[in-house]
C-alpha positions, 0 to 999 in steps of 0.5 A: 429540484437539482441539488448539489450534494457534498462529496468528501473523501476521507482517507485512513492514515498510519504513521507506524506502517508508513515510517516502517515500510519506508524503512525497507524501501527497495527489500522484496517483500510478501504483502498480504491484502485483503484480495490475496499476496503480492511478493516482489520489490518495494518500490515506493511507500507514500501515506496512502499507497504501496507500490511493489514491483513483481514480475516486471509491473507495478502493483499500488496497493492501497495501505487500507487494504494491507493485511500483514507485511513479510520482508524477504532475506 
């Protein structure tokens, strides 16, 4: 028999990340993940994603998968 299964997602949210890289929005940033460093522009923070601007592309990183967060001067 064919029988539909239940598909759910489940997504990690951390209210402290979200409020403090929505604080430096626009600052360059180094952002480690789990993959390697991304440095560039903050360009967006929402719940579940990053998007950092380097080198003239967008890079979404997912929140999940940051590792540490370095603001630039």
């Amino acid at each position: 028999m064919n029988q539909q299964q239940e598909v759910s997602f489940m997504a990690n949210y951390d209210p402290y990340v979200y409020e403090t890289l929505s604080g430096i929005t626009g600052s360059m940033v180094a952002v480690q993940t789990i993959r390697g460093t991304v440095s560039g522009k903050l360009a967006n923070v929402l719940p579940d994603h990053i998007v950092v601007e380097s080198g003239g592309s967008p890079f979404y990183i997912r929140t999940q998968q940051i590792v540490w967060v370095i603001p630039k001067g």
